[in-house]
DRENMIDO-622652 format. One record per atom (N, C-alpha, C, O): residue in three letters; x negated, y negated, z negated. Coordinates in steps of 0.05 Angstrom, whole numbers, plus 5000, padded with zeros to 4 digits. Example, Ala and Ser with C-alpha at 12.3 -4.5 7.8 and 13.67 -1.06 7.14 Angstrom:
REM DRENMIDO-622652
ala473651144844;ala475450904844;ala473650664844;ala471550664831;ser474350454858;ser472750214857;ser474249994843;ser473249774839;
REM end
This chain:
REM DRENMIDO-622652
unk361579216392;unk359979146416;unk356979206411;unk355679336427;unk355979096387;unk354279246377;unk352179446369;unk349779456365;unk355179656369;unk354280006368;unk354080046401;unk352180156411;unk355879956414;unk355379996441;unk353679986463;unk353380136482;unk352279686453;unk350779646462;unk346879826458;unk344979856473;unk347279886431;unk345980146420;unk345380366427;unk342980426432;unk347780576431;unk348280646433;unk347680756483;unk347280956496;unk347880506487;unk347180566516;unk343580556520;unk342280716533;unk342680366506;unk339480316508;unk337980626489;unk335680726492;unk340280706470;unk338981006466;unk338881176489;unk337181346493;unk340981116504;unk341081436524;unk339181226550;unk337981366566;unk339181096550;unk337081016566;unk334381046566;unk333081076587;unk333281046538;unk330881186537;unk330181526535;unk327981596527;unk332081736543;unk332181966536;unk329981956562;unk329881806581;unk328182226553;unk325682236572;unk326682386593;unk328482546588;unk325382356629;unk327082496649;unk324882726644;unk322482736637;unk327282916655;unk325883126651;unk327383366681;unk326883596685;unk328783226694;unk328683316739;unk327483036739;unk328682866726;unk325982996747;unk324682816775;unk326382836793;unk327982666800;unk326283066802;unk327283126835;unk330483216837;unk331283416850;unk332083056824;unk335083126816;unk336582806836;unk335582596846;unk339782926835;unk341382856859;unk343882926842;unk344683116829;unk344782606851;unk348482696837;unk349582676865;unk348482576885;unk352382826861;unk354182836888;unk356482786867;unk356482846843;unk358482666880;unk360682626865;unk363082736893;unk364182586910;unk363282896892;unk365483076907;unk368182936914;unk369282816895;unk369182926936;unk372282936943;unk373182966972;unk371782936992;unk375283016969;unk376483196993;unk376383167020;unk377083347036;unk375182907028;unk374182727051;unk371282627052;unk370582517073;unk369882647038;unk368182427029;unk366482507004;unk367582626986;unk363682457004;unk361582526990;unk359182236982;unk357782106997;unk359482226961;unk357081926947;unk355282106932;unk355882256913;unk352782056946;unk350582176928;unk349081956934;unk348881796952;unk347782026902;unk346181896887;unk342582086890;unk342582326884;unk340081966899;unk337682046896;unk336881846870;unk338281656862;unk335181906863;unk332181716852;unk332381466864;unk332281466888;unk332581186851;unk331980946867;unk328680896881;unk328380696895;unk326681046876;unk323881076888;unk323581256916;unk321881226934;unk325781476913;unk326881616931;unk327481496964;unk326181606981;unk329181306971;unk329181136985;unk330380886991;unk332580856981;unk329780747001;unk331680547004;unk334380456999;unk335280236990;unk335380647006;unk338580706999;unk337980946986;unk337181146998;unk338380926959;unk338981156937;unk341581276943;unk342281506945;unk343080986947;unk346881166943;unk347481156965;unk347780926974;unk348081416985;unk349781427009;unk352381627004;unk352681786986;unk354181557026;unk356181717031;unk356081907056;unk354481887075;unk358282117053;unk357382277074;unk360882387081;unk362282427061;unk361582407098;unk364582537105;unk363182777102;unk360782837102;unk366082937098;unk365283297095;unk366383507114;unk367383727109;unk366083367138;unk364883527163;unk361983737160;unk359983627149;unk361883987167;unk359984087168;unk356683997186;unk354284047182;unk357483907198;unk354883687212;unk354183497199;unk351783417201;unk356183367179;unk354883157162;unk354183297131;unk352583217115;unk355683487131;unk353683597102;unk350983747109;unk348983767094;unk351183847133;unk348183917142;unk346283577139;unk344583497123;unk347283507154;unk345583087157;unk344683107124;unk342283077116;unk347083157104;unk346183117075;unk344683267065;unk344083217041;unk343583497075;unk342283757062;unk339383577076;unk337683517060;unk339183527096;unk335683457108;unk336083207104;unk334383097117;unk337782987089;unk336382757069;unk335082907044;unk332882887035;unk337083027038;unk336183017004;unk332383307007;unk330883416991;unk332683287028;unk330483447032;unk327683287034;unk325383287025;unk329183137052;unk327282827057;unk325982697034;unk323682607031;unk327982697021;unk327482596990;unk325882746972;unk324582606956;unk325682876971;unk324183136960;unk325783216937;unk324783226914;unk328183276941;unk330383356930;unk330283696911;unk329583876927;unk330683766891;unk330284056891;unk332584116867;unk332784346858;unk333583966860;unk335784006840;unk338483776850;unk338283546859;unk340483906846;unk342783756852;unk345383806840;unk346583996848;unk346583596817;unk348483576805;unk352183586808;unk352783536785;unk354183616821;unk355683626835;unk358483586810;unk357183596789;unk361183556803;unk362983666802;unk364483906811;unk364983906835;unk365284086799;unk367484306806;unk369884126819;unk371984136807;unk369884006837;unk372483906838;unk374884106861;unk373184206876;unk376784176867;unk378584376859;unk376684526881;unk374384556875;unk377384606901;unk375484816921;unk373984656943;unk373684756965;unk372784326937;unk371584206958;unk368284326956;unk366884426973;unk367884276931;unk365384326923;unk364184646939;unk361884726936;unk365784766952;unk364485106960;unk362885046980;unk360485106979;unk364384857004;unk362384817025;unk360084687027;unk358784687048;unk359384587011;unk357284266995;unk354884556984;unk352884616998;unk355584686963;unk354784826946;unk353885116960;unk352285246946;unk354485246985;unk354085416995;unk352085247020;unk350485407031;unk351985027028;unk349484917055;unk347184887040;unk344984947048;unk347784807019;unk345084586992;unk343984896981;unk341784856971;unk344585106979;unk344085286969;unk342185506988;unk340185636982;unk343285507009;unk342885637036;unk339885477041;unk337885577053;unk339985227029;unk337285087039;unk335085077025;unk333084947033;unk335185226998;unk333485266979;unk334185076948;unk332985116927;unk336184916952;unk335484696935;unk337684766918;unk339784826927;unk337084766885;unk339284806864;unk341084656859;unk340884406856;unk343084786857;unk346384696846;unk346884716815;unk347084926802;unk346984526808;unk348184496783;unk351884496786;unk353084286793;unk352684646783;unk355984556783;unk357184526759;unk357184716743;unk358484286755;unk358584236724;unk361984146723;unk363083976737;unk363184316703;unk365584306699;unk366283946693;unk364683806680;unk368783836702;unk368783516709;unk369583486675;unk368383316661;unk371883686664;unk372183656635;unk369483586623;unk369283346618;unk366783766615;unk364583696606;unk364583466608;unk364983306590;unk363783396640;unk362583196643;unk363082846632;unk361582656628;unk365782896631;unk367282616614;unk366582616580;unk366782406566;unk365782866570;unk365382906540;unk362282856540;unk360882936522;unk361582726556;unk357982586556;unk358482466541;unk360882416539;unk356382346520;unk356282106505;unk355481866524;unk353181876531;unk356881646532;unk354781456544;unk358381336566;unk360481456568;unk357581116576;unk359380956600;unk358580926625;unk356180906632;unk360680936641;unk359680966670;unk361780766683;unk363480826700;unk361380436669;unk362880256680;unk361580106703;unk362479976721;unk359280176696;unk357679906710;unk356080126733;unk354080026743;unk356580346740;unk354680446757;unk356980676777;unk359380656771;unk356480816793;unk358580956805;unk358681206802;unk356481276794;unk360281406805;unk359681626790;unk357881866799;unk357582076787;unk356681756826;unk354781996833;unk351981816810;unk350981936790;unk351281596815;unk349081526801;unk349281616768;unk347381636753;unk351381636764;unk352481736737;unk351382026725;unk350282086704;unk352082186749;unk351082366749;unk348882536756;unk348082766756;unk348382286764;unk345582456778;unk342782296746;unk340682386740;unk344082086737;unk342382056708;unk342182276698;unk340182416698;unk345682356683;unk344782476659;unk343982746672;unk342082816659;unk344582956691;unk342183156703;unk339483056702;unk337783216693;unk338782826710;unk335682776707;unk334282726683;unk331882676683;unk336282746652;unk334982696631;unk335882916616;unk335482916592;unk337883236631;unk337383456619;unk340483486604;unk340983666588;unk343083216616;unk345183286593;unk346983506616;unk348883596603;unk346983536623;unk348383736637;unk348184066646;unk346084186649;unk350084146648;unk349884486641;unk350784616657;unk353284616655;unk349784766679;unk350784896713;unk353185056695;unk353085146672;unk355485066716;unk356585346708;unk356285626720;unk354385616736;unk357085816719;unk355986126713;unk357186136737;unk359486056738;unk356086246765;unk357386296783;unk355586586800;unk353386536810;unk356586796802;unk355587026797;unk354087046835;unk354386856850;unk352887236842;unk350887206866;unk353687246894;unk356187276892;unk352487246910;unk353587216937;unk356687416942;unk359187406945;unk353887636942;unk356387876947;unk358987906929;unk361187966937;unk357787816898;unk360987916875;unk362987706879;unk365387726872;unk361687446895;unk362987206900;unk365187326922;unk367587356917;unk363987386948;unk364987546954;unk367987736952;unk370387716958;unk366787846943;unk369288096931;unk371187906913;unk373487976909;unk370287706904;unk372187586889;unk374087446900;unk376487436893;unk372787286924;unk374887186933;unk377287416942;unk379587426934;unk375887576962;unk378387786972;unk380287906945;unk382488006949;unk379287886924;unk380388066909;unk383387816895;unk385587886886;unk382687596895;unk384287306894;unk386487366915;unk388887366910;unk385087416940;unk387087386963;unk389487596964;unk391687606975;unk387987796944;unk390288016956;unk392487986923;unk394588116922;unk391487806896;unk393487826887;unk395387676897;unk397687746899;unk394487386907;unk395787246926;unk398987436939;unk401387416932;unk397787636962;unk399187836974;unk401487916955;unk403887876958;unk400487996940;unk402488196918;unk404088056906;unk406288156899;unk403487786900;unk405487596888;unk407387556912;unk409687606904;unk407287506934;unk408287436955;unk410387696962;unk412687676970;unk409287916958;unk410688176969;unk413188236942;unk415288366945;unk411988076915;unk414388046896;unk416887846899;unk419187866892;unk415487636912;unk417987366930;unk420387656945;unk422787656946;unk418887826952;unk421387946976;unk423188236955;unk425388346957;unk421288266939;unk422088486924;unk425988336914;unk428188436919;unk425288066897;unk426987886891;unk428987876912;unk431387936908;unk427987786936;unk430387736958;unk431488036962;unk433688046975;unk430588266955;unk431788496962;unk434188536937;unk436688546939;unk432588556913;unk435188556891;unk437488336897;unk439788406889;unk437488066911;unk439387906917;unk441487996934;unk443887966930;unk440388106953;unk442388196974;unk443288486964;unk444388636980;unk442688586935;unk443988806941;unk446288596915;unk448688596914;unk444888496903;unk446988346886;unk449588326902;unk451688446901;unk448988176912;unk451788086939;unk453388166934;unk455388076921;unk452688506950;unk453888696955;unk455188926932;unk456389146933;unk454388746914;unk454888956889;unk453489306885;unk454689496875;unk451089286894;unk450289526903;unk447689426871;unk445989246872;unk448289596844;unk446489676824;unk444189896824;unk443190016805;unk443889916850;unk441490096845;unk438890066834;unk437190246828;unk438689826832;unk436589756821;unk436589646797;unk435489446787;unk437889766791;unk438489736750;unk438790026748;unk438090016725;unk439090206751;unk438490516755;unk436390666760;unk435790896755;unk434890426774;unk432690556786;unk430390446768;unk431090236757;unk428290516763;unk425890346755;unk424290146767;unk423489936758;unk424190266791;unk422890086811;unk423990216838;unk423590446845;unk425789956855;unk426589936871;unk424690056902;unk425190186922;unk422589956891;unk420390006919;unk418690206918;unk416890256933;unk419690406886;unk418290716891;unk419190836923;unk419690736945;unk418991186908;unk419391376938;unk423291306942;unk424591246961;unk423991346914;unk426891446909;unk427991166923;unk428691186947;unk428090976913;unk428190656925;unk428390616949;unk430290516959;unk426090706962;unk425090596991;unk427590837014;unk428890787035;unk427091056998;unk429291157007;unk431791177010;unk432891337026;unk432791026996;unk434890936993;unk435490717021;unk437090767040;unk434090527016;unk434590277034;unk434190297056;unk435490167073;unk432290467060;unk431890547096;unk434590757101;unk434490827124;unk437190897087;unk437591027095;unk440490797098;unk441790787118;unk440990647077;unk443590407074;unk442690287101;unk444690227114;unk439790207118;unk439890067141;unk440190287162;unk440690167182;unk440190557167;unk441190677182;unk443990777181;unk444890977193;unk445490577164;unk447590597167;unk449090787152;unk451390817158;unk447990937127;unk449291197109;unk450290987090;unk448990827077;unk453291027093;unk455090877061;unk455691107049;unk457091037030;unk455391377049;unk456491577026;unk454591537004;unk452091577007;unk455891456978;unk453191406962;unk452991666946;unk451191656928;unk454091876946;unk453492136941;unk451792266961;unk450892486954;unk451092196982;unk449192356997;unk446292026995;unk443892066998;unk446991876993;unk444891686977;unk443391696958;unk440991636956;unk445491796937;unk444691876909;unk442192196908;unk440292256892;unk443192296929;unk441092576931;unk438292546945;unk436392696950;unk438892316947;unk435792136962;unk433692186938;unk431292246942;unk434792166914;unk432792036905;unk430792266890;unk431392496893;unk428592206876;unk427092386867;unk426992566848;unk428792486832;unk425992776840;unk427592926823;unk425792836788;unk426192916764;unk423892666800;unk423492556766;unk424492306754;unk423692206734;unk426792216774;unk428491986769;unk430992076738;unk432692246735;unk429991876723;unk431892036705;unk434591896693;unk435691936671;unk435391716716;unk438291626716;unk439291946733;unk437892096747;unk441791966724;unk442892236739;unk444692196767;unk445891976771;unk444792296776;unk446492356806;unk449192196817;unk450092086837;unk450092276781;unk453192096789;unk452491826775;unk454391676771;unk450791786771;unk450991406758;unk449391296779;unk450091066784;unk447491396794;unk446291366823;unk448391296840;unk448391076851;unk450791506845;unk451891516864;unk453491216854;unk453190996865;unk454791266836;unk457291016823;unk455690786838;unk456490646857;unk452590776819;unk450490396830;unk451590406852;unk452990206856;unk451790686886;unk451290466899;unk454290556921;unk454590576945;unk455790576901;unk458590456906;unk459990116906;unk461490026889;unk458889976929;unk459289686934;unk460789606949;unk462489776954;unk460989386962;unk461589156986;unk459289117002;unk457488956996;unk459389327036;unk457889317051;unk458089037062;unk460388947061;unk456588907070;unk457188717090;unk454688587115;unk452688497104;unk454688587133;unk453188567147;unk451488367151;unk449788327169;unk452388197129;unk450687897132;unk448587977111;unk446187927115;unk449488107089;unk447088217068;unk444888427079;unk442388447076;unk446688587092;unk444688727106;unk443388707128;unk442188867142;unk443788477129;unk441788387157;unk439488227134;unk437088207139;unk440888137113;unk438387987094;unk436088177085;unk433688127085;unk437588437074;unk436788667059;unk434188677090;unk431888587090;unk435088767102;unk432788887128;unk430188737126;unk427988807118;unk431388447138;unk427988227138;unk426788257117;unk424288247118;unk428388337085;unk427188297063;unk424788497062;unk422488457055;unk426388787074;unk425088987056;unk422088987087;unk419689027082;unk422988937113;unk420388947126;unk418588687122;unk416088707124;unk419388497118;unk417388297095;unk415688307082;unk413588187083;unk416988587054;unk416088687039;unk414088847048;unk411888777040;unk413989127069;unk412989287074;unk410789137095;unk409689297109;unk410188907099;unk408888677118;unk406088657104;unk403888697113;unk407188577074;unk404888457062;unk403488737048;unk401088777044;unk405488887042;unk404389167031;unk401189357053;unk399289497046;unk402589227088;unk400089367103;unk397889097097;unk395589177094;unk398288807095;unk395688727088;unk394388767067;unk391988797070;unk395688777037;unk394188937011;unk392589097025;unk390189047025;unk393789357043;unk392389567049;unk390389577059;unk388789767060;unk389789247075;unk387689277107;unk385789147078;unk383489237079;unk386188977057;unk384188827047;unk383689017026;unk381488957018;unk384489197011;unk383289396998;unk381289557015;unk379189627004;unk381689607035;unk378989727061;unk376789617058;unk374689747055;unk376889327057;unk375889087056;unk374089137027;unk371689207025;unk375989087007;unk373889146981;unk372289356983;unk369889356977;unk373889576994;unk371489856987;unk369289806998;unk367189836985;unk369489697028;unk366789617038;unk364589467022;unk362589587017;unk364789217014;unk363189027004;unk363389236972;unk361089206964;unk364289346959;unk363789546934;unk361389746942;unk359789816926;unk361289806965;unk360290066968;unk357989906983;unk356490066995;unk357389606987;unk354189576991;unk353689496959;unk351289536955;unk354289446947;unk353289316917;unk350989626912;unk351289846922;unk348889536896;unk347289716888;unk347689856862;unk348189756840;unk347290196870;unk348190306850;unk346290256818;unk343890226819;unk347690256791;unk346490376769;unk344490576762;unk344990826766;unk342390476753;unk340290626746;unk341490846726;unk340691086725;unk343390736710;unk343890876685;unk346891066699;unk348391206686;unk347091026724;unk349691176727;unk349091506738;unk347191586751;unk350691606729;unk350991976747;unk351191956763;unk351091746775;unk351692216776;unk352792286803;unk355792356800;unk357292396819;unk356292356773;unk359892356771;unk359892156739;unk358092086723;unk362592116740;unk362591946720;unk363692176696;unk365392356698;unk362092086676;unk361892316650;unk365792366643;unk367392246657;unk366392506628;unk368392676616;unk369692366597;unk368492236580;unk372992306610;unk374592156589;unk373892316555;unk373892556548;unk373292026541;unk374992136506;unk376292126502;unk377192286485;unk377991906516;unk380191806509;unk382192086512;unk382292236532;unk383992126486;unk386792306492;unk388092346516;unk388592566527;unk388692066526;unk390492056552;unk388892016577;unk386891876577;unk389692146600;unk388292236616;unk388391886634;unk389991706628;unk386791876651;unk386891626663;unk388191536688;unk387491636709;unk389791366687;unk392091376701;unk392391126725;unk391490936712;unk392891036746;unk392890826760;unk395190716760;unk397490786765;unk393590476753;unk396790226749;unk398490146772;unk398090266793;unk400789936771;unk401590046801;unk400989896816;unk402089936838;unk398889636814;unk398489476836;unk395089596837;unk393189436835;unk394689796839;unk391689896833;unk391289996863;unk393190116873;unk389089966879;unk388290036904;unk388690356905;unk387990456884;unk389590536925;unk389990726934;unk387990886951;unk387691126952;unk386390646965;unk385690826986;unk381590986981;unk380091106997;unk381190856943;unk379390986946;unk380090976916;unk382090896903;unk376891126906;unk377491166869;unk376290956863;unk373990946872;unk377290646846;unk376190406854;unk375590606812;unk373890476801;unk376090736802;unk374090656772;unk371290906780;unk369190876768;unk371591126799;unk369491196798;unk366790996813;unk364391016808;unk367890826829;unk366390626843;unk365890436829;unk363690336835;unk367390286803;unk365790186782;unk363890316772;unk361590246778;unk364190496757;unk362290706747;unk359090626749;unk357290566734;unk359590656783;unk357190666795;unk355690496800;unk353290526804;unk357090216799;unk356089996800;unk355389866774;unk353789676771;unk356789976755;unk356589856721;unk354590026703;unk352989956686;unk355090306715;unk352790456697;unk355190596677;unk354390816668;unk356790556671;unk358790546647;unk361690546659;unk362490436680;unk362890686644;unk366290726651;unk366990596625;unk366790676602;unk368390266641;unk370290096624;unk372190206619;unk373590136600;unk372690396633;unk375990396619;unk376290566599;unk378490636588;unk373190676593;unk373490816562;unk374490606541;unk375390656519;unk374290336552;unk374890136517;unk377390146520;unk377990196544;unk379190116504;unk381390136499;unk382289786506;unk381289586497;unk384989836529;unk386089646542;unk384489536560;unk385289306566;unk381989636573;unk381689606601;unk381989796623;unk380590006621;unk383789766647;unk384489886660;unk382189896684;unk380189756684;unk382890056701;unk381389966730;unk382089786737;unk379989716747;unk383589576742;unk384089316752;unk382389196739;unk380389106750;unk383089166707;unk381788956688;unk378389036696;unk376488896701;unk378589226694;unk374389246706;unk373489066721;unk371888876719;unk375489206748;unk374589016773;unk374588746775;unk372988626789;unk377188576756;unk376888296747;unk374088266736;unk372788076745;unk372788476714;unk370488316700;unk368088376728;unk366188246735;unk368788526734;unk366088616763;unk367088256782;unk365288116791;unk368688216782;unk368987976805;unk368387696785;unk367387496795;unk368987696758;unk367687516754;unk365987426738;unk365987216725;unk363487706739;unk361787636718;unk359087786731;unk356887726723;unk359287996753;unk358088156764;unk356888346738;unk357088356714;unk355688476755;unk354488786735;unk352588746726;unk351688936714;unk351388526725;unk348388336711;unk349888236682;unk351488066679;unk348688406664;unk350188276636;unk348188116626;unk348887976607;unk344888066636;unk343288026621;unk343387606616;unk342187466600;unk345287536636;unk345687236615;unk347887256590;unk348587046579;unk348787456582;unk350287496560;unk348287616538;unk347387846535;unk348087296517;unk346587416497;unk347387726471;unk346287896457;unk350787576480;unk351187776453;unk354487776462;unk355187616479;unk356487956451;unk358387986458;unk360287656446;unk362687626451;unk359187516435;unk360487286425;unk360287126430;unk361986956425;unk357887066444;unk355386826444;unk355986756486;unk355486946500;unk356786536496;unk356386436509;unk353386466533;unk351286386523;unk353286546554;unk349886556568;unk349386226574;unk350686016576;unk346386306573;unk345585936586;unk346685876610;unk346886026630;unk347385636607;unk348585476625;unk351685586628;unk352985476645;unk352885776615;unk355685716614;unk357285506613;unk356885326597;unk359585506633;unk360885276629;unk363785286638;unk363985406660;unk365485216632;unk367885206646;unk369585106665;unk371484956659;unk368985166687;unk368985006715;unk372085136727;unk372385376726;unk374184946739;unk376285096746;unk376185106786;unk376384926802;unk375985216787;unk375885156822;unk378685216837;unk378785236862;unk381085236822;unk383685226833;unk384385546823;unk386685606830;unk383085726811;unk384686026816;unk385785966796;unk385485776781;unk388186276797;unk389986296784;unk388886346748;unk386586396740;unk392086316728;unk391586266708;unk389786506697;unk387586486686;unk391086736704;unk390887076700;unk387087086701;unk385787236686;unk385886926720;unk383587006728;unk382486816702;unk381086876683;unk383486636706;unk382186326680;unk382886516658;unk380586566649;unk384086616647;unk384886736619;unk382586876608;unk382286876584;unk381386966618;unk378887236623;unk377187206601;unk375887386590;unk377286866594;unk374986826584;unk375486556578;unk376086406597;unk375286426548;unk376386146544;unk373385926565;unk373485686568;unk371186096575;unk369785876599;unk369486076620;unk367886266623;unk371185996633;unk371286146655;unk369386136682;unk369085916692;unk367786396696;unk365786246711;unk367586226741;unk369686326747;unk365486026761;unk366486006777;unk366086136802;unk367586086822;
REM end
């Protein structure tokens, strides 16, 4: 009790060093911020998170003479809070909630925006890395469309099921079902062709299962309940394949306002690498997305060995083309922190602190 009591009257005297600092303690309905008790009358208000009432909260804490403000990452509430308060001049600290429990100090006796809006005002807290408007931007779309692709793999699944059914192995023959050879196939089984020798000649001539083990796969049990499944599946599939397509449009646009590299060409210099450079298969089509890095990085990533054009465009979405808060290839930038805002694992992996 002792050390405890110690231990709190230390962190109580730590010198402030925001004056003008504000905790918010985030959730999905509902907002408690904490000002300065000199600030006003009521230091601690609440706010619903209606956009009219987080505006109401942006011209208190203005009132207040607010210019720094502390928040939780909490899962994706914090965007709308964090994009008005920002829009209004006034800084966001967004501080991963993990950190924030690894404070030294208790927060029994006070509530957790006042909590937090202390230790910001005496300097213990550390914004996380959240890159400028536009890469935010592109990031989200670029989230949305793996979103897509995962979703367009749900139907890929329901397509191998229904040929299961049917006993139709073509897609254990094939590499990928939803290449040219594939797609041809299935559009020709829904117009009704059961000769699987004139099936089998569908397919492409760099397919290197042969003709008669082609034909054998898709010697099955037609049945019309599967192939009425097979149909929804595969236009399902081809559903989400035109939205990939409309939101790859989408990226090129917001890519092609980013500002070009000082240090970049007018073409991107000559591969070293042995093997020539190749696009992966969930990789955008409708433009050259690594010469368009290039241009924006100054540098062609995919000279390092095991970064692809995708993997680029991951570090372009979540780190932007500004390397200069990265002190050193090992070393953490100021105010790094690891804030989760709901994305996927793939994107969190990137980097054991991932920004937000």
């Amino acid at each position: 009790m002792i050390m405890a009591t110690k231990r709190r009257k230390k962190a109580e005297d730590l010198p402030v060093l925001h004056p003008d600092a504000a905790g918010i303690d985030v959730g999905a309905s509902e907002l408690f911020v904490a000002v300065p008790a000199d600030r006003d009358s009521e230091p601690v208000r609440s706010y619903p998170t209606f956009t009219r009432d987080l505006h109401e909260l942006a011209d208190w804490l203005q009132s207040c003479g607010i210019r720094s403000v502390a928040m939780e990452s909490t899962s994706v509430y914090w965007i709308p809070v964090y994009q008005i308060l920002e829009a209004r001049g006034i800084e966001v600290f967004l501080v991963n909630a993990h950190y924030l429990k690894n404070v030294p100090g208790r927060k029994s006796d006070v509530s957790d925006c006042q909590w937090i809006q202390y230790l910001h005002s005496v300097g213990l807290l550390r914004a996380s890395f959240r890159p400028p408007g536009p890469i935010c931007a592109i990031r989200s779309l670029w989230r949305h469309r793996g979103s897509l692709i995962e979703m367009a793999a749900e139907h890929i699944l329901h397509i191998q099921k229904s040929l299961d059914q049917m006993n139709l192995q073509i897609h254990r023959v094939l590499s990928d079902i939803t290449g040219v050879s594939g797609l041809r196939i299935l559009d020709a089984i829904l117009a009704g062709n059961r000769d699987s020798v004139a099936l089998a000649q569908l397919c492409h001539a760099r397919v290197k299962s042969s003709q008669d083990t082609v034909a054998k796969a898709l010697e099955g049990d037609y049945r019309e309940e599967h192939i009425f499944a097979l149909k929804q599946s595969l236009e399902s599939f081809r559903y989400y394949q035109r939205l990939v397509a409309e939101v790859d449009q989408e990226i090129e646009a917001r890519l092609k306002g980013l500002e070009t590299s000082a240090a970049a060409q007018a073409e991107p210099p000559a591969r070293t690498k042995k093997s020539r450079y190749q696009r992966q298969h969930h990789e955008p089509t409708s433009f050259d997305m690594r010469s368009e890095l290039y241009r924006i990085f100054g540098v062609d990533l995919t000279e390092v060995p095991g970064i692809s054009g995708v993997t680029a465009h991951t570090i372009l979405c979540e780190i932007g083309p500004d390397l200069s808060r990265f002190r050193n290839a090992s070393a953490s930038p100021p105010g790094w922190a690891c804030a989760q805002n709901g994305k996927s694992a793939a994107a969190r992996s990137c980097s054991p602190r991932a920004a937000v």
